[in-house]
Each structure stands twice: as structure tokens, then as C-alpha cells.
N, CA, C and O atoms as a printed pandas DataFrame, in Angstrom:
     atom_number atom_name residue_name chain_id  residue_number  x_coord  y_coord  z_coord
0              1         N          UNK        A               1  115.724  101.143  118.189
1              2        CA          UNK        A               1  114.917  100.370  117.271
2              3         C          UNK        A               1  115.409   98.938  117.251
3              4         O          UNK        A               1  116.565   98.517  117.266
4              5         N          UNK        A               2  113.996   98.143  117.206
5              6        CA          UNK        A               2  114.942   96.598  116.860
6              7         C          UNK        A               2  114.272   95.948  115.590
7              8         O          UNK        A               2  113.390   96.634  115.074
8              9         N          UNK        A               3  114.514   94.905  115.089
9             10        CA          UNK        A               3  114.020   94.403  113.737
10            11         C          UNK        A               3  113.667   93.092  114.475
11            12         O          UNK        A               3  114.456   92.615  115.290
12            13         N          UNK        A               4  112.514   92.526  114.198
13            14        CA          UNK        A               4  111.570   91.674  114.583
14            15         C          UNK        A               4  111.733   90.457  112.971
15            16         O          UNK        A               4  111.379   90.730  111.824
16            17         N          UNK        A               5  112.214   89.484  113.344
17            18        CA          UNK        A               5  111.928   88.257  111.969
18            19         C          UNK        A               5  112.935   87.570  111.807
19            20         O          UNK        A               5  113.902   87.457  112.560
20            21         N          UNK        A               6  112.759   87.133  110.911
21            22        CA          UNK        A               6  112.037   86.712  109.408
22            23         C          UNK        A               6  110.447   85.707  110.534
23            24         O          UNK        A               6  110.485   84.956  111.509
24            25         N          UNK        A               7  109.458   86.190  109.800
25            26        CA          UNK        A               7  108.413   85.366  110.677
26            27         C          UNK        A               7  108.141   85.277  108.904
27            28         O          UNK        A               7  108.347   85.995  107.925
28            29         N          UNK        A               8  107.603   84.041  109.175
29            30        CA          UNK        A               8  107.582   83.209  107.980
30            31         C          UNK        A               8  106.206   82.903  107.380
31            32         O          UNK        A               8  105.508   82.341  108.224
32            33         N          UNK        A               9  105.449   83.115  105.970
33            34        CA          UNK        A               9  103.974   82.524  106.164
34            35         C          UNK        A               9  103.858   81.007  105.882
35            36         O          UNK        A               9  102.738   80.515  105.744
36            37         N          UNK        A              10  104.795   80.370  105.807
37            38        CA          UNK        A              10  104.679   78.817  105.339
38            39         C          UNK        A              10  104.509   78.528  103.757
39            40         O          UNK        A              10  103.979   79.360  103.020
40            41         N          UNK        A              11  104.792   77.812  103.488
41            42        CA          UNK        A              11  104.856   76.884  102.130
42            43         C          UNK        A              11  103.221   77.128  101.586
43            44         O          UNK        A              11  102.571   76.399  102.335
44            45         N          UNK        A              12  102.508   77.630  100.886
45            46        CA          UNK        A              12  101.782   77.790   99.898
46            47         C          UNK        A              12  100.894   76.793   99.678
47            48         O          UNK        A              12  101.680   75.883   99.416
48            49         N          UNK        A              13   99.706   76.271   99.590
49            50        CA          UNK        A              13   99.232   74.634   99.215
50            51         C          UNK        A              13   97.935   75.189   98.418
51            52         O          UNK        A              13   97.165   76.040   98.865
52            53         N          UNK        A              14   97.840   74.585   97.221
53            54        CA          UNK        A              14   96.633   74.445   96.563
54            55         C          UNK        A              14   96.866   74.369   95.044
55            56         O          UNK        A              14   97.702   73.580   94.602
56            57         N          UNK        A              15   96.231   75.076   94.324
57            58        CA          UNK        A              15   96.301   74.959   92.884
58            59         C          UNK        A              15   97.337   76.892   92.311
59            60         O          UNK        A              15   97.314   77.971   92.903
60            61         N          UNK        A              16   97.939   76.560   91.225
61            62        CA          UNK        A              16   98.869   78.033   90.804
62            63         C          UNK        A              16   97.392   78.810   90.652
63            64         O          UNK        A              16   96.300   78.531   90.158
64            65         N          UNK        A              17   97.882   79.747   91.237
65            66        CA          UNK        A              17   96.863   80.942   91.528
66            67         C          UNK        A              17   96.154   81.295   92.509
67            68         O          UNK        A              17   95.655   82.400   92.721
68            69         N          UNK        A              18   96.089   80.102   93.288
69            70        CA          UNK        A              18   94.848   80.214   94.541
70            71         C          UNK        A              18   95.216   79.221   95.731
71            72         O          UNK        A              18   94.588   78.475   96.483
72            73         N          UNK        A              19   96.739   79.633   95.500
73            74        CA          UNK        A              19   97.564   78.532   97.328
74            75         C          UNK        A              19   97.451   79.570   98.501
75            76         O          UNK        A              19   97.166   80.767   98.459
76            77         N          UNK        A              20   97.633   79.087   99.129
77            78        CA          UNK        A              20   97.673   80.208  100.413
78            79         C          UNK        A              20   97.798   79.203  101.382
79            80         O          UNK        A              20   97.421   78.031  101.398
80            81         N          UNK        A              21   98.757   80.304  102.655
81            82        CA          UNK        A              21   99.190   79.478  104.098
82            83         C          UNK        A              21   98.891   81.081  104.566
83            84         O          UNK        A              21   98.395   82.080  104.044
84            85         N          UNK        A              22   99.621   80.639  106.143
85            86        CA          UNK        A              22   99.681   81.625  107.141
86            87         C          UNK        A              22  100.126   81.164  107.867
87            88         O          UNK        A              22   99.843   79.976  108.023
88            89         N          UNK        A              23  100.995   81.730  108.674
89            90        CA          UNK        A              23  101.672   81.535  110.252
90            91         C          UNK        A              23  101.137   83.090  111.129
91            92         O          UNK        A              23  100.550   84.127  110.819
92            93         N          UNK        A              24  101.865   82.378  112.596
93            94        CA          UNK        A              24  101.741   83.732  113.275
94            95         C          UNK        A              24  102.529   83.704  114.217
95            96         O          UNK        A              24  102.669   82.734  114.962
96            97         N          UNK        A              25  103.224   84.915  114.309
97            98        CA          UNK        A              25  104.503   84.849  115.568
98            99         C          UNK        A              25  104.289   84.242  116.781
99           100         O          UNK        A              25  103.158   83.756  116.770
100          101         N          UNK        A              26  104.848   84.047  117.813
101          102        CA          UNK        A              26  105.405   83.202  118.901
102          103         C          UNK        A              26  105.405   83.640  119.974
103          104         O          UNK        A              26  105.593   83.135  121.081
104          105         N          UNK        A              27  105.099   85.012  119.504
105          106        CA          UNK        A              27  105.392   86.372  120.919
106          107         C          UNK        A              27  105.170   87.141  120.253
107          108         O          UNK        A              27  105.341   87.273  119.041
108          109         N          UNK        A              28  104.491   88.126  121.483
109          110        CA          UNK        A              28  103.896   89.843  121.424
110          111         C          UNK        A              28  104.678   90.712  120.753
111          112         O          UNK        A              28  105.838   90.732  121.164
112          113         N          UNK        A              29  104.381   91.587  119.673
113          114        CA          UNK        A              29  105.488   92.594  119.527
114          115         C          UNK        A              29  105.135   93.510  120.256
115          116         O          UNK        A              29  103.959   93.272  120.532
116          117         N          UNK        A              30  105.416   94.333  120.690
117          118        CA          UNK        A              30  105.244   95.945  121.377
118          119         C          UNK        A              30  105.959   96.899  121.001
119          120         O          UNK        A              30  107.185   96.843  121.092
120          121         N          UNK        A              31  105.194   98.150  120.415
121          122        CA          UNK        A              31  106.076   99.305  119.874
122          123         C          UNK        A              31  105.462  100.007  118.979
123          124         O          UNK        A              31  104.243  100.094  119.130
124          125         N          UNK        A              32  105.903  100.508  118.140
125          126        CA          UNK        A              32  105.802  101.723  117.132
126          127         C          UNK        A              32  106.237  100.899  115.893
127          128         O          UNK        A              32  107.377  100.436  115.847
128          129         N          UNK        A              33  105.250  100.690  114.777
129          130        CA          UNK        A              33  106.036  100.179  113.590
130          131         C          UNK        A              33  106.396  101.030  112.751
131          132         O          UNK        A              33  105.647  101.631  111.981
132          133         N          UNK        A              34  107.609  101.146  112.844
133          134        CA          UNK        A              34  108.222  101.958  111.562
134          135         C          UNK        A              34  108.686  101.778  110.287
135          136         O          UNK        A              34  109.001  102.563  109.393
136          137         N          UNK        A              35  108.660  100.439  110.396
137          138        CA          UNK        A              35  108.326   99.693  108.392
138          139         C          UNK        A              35  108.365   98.440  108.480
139          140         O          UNK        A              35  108.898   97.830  109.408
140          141         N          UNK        A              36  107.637   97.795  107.241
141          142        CA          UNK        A              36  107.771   96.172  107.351
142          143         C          UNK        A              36  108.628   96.049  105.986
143          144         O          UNK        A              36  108.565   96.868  105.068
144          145         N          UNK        A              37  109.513   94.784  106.004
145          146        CA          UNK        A              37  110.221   94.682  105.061
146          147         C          UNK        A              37  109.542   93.011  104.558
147          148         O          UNK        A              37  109.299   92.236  105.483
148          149         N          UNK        A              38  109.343   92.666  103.506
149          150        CA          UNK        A              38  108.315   91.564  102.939
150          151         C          UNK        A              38  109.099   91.023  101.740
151          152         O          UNK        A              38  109.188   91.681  100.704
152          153         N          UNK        A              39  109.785   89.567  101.918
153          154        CA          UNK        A              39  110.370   89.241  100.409
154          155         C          UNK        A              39  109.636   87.934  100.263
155          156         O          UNK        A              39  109.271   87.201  101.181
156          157         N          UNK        A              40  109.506   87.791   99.223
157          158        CA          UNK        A              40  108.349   86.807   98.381
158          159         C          UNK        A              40  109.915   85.679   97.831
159          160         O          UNK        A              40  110.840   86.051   97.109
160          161         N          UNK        A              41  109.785   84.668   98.299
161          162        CA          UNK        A              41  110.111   83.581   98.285
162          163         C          UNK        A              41  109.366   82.617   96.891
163          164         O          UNK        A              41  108.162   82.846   96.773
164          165         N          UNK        A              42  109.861   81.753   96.019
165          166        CA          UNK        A              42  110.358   81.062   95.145
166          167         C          UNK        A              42  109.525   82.128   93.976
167          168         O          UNK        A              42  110.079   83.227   93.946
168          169         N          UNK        A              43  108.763   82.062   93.372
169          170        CA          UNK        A              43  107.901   82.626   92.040
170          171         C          UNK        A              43  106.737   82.931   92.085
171          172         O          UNK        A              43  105.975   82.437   91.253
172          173         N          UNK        A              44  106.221   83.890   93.125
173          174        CA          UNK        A              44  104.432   83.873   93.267
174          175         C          UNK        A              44  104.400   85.361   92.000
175          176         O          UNK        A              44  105.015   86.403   91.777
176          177         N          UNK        A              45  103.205   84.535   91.438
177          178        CA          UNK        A              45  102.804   85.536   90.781
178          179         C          UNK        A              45  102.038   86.898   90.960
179          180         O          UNK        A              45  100.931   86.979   91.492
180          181         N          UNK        A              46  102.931   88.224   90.329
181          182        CA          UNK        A              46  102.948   89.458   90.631
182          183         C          UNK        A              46  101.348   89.728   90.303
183          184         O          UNK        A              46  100.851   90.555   91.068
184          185         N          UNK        A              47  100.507   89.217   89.372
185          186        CA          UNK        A              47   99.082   89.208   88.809
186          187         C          UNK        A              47   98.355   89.240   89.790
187          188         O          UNK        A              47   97.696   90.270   89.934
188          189         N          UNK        A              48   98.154   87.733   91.188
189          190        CA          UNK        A              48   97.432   87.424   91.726
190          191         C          UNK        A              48   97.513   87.574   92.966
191          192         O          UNK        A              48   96.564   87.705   93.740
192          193         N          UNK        A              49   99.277   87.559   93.368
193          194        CA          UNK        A              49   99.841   87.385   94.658
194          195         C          UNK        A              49   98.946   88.601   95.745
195          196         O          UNK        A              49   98.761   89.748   95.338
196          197         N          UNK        A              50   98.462   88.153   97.108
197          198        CA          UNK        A              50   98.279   88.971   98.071
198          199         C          UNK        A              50   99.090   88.503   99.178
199          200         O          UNK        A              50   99.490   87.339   99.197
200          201         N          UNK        A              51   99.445   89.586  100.389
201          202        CA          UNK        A              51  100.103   89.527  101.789
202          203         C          UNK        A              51   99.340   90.351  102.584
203          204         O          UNK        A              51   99.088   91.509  102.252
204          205         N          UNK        A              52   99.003   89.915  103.474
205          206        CA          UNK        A              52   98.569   90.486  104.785
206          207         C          UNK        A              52   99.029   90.044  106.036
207          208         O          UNK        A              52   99.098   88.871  106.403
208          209         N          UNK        A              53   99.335   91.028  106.659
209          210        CA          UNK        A              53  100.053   91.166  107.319
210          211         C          UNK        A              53   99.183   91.738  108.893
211          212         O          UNK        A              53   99.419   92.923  109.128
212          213         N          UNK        A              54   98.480   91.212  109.675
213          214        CA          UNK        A              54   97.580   91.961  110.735
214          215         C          UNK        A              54   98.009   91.050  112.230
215          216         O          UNK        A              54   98.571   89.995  112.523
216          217         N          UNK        A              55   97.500   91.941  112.757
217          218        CA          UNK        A              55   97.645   91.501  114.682
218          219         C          UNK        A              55   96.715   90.212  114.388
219          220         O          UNK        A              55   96.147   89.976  113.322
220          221         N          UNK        A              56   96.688   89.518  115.427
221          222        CA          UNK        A              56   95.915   88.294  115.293
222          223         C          UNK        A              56   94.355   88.573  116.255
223          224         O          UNK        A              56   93.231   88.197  115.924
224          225         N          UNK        A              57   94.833   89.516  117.791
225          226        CA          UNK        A              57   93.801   89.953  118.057
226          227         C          UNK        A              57   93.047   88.944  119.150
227          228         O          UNK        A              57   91.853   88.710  119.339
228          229         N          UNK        A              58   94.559   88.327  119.944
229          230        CA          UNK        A              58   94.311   87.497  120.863
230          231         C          UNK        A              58   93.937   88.271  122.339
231          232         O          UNK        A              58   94.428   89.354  122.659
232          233         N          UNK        A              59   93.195   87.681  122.978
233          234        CA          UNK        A              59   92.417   88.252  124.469
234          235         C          UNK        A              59   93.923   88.626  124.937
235          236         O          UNK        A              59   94.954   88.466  124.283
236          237         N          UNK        A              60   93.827   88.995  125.829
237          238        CA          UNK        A              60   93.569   90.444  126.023
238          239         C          UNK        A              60   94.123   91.921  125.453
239          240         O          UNK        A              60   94.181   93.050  125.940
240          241         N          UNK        A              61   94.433   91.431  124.392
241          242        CA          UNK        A              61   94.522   92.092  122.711
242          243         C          UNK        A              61   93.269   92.841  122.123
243          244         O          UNK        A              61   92.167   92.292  122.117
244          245         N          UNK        A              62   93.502   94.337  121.541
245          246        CA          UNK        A              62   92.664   94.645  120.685
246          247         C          UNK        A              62   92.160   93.737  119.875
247          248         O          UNK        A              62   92.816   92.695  119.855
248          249         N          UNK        A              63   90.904   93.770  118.966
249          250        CA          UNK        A              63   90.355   92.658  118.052
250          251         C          UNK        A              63   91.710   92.952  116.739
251          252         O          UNK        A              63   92.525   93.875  116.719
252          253         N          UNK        A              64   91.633   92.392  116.254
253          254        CA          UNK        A              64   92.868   92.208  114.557
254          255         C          UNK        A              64   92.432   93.183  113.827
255          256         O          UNK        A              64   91.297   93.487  113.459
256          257         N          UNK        A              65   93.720   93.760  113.610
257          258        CA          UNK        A              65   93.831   94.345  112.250
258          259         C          UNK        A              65   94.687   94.879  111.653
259          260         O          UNK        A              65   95.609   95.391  112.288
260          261         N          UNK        A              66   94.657   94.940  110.062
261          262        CA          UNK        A              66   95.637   94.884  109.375
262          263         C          UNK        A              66   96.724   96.012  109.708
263          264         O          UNK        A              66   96.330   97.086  110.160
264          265         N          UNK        A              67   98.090   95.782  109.491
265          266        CA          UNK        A              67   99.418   96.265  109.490
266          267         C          UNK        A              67   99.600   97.001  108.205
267          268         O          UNK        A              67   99.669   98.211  107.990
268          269         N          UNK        A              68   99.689   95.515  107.047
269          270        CA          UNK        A              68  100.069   96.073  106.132
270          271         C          UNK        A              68   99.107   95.047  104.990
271          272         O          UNK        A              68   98.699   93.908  105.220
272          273         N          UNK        A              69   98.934   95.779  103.850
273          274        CA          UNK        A              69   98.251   94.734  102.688
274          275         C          UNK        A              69   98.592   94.968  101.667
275          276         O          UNK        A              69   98.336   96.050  101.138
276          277         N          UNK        A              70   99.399   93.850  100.977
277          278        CA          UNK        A              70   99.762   94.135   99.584
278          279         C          UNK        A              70   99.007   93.125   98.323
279          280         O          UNK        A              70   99.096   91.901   98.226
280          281         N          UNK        A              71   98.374   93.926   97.567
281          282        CA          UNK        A              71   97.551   92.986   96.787
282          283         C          UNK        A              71   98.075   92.983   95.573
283          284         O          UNK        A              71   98.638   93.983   95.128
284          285         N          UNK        A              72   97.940   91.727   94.806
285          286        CA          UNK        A              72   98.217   91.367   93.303
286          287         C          UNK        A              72  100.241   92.067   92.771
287          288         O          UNK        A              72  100.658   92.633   91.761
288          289         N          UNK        A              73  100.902   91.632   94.015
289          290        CA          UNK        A              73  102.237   92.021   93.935
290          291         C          UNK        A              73  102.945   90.918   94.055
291          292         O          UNK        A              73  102.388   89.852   94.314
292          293         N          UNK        A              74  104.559   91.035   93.846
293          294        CA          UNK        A              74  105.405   89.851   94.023
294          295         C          UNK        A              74  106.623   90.239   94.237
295          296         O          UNK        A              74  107.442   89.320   94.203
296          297         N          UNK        A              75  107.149   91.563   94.505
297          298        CA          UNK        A              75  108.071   92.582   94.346
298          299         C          UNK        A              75  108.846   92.637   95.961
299          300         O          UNK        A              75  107.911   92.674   96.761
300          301         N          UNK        A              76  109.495   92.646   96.333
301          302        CA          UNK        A              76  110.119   92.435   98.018
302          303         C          UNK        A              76  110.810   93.980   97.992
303          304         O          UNK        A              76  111.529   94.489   97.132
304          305         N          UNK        A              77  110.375   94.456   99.107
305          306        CA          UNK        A              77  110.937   95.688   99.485
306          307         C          UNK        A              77  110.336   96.307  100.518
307          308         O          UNK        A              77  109.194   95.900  100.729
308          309         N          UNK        A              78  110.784   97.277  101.331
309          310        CA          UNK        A              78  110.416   97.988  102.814
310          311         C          UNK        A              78  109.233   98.795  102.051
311          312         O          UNK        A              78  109.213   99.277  100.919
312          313         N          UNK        A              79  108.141   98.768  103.194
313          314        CA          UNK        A              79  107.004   99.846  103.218
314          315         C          UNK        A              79  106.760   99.998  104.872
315          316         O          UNK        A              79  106.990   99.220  105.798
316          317         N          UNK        A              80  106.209  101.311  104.826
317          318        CA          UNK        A              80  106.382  102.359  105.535
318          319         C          UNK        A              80  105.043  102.490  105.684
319          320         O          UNK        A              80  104.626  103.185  104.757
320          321         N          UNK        A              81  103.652  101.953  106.839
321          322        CA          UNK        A              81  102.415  101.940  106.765
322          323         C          UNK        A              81  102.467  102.718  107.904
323          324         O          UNK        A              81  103.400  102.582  108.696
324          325         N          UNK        A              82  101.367  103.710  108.128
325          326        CA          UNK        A              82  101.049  104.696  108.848
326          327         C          UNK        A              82   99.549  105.017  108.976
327          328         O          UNK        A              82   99.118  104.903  107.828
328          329         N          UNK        A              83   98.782  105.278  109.593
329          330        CA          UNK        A              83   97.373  105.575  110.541
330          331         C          UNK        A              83   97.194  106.859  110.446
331          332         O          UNK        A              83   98.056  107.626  110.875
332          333         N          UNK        A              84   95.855  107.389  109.773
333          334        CA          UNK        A              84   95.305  108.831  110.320
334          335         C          UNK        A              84   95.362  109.173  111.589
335          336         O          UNK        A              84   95.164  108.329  112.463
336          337         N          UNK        A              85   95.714  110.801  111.956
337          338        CA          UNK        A              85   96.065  111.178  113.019
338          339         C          UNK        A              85   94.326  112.057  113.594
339          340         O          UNK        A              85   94.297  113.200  113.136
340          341         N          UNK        A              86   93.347  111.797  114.230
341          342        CA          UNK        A              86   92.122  111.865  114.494
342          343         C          UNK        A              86   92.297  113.074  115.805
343          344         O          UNK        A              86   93.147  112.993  116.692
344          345         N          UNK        A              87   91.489  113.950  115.697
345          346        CA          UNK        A              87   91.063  114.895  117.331
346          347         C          UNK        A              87   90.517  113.976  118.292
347          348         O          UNK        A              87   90.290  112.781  118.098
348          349         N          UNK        A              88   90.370  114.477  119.095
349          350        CA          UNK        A              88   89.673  114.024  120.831
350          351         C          UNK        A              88   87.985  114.421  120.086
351          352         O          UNK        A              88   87.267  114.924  120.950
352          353         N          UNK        A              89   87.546  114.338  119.234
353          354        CA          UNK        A              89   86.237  113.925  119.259
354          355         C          UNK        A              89   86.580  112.942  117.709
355          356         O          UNK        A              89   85.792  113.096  116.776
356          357         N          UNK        A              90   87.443  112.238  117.587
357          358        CA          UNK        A              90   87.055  111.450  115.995
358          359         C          UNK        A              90   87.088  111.933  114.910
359          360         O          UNK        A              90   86.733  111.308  113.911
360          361         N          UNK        A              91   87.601  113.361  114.880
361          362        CA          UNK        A              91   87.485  113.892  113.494
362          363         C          UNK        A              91   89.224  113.517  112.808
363          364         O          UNK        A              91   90.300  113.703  113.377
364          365         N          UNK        A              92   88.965  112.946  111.421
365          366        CA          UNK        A              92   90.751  112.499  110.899
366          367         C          UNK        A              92   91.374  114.334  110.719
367          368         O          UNK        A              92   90.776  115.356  110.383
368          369         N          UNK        A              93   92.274  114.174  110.972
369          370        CA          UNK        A              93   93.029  115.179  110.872
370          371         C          UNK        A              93   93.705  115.730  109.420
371          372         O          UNK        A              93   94.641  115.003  109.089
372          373         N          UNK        A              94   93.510  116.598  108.681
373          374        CA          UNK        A              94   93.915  116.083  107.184
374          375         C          UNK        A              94   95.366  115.926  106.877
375          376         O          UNK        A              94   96.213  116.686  107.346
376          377         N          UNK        A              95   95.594  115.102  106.220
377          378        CA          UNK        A              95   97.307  114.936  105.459
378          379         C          UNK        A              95   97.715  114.855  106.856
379          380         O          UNK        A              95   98.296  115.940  106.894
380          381         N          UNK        A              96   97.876  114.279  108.294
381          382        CA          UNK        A              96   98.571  114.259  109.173
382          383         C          UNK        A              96   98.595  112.069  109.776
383          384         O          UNK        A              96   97.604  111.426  110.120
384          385         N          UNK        A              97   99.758  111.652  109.698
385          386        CA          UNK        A              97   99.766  110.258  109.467
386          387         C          UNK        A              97  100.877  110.098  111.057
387          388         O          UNK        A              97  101.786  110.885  111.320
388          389         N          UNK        A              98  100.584  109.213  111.688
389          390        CA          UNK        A              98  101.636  108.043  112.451
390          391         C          UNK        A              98  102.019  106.871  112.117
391          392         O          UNK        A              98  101.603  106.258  111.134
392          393         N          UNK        A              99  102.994  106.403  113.061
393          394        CA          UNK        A              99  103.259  104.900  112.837
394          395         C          UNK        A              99  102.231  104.348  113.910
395          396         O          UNK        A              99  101.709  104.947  114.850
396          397         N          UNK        A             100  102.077  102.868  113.444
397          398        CA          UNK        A             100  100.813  101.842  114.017
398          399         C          UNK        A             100  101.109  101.422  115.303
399          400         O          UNK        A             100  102.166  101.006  115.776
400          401         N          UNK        A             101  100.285  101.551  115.677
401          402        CA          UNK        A             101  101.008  100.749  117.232
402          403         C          UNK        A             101  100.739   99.607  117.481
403          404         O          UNK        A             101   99.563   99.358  117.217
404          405         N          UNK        A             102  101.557   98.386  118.061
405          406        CA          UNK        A             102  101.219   96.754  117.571
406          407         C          UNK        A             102  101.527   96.552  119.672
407          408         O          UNK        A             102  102.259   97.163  120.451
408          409         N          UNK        A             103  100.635   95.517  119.839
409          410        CA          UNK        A             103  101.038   94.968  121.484
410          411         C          UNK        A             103  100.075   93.699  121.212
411          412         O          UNK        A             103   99.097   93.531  121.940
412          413         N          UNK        A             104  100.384   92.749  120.084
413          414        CA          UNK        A             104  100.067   91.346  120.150
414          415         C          UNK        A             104  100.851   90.813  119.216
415          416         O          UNK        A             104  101.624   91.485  118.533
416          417         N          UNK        A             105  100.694   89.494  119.116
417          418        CA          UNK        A             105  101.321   88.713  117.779
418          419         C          UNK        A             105  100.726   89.160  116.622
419          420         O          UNK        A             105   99.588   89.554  116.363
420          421         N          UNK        A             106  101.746   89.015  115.972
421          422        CA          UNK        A             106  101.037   89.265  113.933
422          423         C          UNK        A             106  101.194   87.689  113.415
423          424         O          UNK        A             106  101.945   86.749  113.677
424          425         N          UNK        A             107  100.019   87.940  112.498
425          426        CA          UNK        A             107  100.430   87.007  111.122
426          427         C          UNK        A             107  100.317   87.121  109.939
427          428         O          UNK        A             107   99.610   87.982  109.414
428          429         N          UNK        A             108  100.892   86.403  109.414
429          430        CA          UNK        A             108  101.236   86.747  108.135
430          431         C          UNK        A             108  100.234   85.822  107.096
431          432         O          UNK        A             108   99.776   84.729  107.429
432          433         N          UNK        A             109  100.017   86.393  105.939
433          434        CA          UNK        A             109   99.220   85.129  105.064
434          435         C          UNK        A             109   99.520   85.542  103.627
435          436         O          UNK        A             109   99.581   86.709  103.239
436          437         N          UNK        A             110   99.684   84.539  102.942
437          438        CA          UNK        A             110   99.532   84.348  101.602
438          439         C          UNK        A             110   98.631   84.043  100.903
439          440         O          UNK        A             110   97.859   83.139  101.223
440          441         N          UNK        A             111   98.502   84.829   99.619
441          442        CA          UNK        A             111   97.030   83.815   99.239
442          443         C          UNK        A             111   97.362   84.402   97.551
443          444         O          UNK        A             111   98.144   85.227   97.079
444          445         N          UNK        A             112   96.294   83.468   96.975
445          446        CA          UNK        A             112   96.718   83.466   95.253
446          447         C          UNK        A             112   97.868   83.477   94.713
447          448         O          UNK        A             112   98.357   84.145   93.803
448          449         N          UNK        A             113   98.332   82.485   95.517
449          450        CA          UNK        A             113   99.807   81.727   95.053
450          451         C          UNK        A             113   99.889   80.666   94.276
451          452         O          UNK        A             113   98.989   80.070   93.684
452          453         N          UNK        A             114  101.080   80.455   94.314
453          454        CA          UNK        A             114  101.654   78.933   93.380
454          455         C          UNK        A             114  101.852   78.129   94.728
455          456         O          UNK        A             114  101.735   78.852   95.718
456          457         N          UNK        A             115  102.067   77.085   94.937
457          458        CA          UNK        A             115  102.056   76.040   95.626
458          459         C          UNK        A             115  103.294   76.226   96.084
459          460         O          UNK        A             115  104.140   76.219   95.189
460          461         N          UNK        A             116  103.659   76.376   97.066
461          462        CA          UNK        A             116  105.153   76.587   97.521
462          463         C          UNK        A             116  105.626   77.566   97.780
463          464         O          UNK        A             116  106.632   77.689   98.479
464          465         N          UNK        A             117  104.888   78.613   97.181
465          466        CA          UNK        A             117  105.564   79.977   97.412
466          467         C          UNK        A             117  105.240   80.673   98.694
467          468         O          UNK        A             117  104.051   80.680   99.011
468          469         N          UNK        A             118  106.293   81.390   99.661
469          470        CA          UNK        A             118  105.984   81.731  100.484
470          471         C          UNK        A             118  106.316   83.441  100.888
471          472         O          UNK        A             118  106.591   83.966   99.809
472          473         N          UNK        A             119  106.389   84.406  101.908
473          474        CA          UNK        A             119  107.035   85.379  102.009
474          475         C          UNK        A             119  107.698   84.896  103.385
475          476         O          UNK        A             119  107.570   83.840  104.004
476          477         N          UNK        A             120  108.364   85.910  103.613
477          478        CA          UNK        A             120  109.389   86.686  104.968
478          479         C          UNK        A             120  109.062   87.744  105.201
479          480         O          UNK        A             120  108.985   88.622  104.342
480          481         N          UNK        A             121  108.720   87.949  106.760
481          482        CA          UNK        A             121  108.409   89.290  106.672
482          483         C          UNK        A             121  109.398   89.930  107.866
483          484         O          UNK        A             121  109.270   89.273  108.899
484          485         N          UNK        A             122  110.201   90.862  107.980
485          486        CA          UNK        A             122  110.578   91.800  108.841
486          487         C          UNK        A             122  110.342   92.704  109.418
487          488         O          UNK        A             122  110.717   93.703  108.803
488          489         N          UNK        A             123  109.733   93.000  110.653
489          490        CA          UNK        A             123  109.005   94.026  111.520
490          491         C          UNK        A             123  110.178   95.339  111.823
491          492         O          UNK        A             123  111.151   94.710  112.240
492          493         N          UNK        A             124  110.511   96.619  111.821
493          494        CA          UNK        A             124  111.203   97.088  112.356
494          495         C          UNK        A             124  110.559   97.719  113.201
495          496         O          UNK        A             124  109.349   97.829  113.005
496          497         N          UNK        A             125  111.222   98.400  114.537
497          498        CA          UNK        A             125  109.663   98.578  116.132
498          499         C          UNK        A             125  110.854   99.891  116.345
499          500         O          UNK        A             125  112.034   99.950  115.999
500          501         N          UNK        A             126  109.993  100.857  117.049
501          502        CA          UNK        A             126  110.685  101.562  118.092
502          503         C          UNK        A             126  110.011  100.839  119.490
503          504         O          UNK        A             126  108.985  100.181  119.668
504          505         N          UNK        A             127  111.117  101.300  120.392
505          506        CA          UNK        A             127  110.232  100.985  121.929
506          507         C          UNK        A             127  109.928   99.384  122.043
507          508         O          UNK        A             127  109.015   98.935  122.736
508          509         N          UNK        A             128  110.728   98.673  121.347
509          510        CA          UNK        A             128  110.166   97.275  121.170
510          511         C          UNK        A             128  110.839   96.463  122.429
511          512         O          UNK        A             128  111.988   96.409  122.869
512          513         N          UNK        A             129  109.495   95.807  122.835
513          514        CA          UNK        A             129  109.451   94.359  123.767
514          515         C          UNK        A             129  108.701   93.268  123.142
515          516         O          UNK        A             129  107.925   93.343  122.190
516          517         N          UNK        A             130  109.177   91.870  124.069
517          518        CA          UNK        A             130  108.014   91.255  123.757
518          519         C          UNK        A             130  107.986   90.486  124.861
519          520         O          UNK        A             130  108.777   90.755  125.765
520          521         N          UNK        A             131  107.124   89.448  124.992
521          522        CA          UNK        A             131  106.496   89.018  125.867
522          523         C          UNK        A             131  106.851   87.467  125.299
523          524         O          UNK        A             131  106.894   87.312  124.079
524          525         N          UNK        A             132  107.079   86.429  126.110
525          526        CA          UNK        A             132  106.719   85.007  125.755
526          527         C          UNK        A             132  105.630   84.311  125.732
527          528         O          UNK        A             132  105.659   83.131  125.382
């Protein structure tokens, strides 16, 4: 396993309640995600605060989508996001979950923030490469 970060969403800009930035990594992750770890940087409020966290969904990349989403939180700690496990014709499998599988850049975004406030996010991967 390797730990992927701190990838950063940037400094916050707008009015308290409704700032938001985003960055996006530098390089491909590749692997198995087996948790993201997310700490919320200076005072965003727990009321409004959202993070998302998705592939970006660059050619020759699957289209984007989300990793992880935490809404109206402000709380920093590891989560553990996982995917329905589906048959060979599409049917979800019940109560049966994996880890996500990632082979592009992520980014990160903030939004309904305070002006300044930002997160950190930490990827942990099995099987992890990346690409420049």
C-alpha cells in the first residue's frame, strides 16, 4: 500500500458560506482505494461545508466520478468509500461492496466555505502507480 498527498484544494474565495476552490493532482493515481483521509484546514463551517473528491476524467480516462462526498461537514478523519458489487448482467449484488478503482488524476473541491478555508486530502492505494 502507498499513501498518495496531501493534494491540496486551495485557499477558499468568496463570501462566509459560499467560497469554494479546487485543485487537481499532477499525476495518475492507479490502484484500489482503500480510504481517503480529509482534514479541513482553518474554520469551515460544519453547517454548510462540502468536499468532493472525484477523478477528473481526462482522455483517455473514464468520464469523472465521484470518490468520495462529504456534505455540510467540517470534521477531518479517514473514510472508507466502497462500490456495489454487480453480476455479469448488471444486477447489484445485495450487501456485497469493493474498493473503487481510480487510473486518472483526482480533484478535490471545496465549496460553502469561509474564504480561506481549505482541505488536505490523503489517498491510501493498493497496487499503486502513477504516471507523470
Amino acid at each position: 500500500m502507498k499513501l498518495y498527498g496531501p493534494l491540496n484544494s486551495g485557499a477558499a474565495a468568496g463570501v462566509a458560506g459560499s467560497a469554494t476552490a479546487n485543485a487537481s493532482s499532477t499525476i495518475k493515481l492507479h490502484g484500489r482505494v482503500q480510504g481517503i483521509y480529509v482534514k479541513y484546514n482553518d474554520s469551515p463551517p460544519a453547517a454548510t461545508t462540502d468536499v468532493t473528491i472525484k477523478t477528473v476524467g481526462t482522455s483517455a480516462a473514464p468520464p469523472s466520478y465521484n470518490l468520495l462526498v462529504l456534505t455540510d461537514a467540517a470534521t477531518s478523519g479517514w473514510f472508507y468509500p466502497r462500490v456495489q458489487v454487480h453480476t455479469t448482467a448488471g444486477a447489484a449484488i445485495a450487501a456485497e461492496y469493493t474498493p473503487l478503482l481510480i487510473a486518472d488524476n483526482v480533484n478535490v473541491t471545496i465549496a460553502q466555505a469561509n474564504a480561506a478555508d481549505n482541505v488536505d486530502v490523503w489517498i491510501l492505494l493498493d497496487d499503486y502507480s502513477t504516471e507523470q
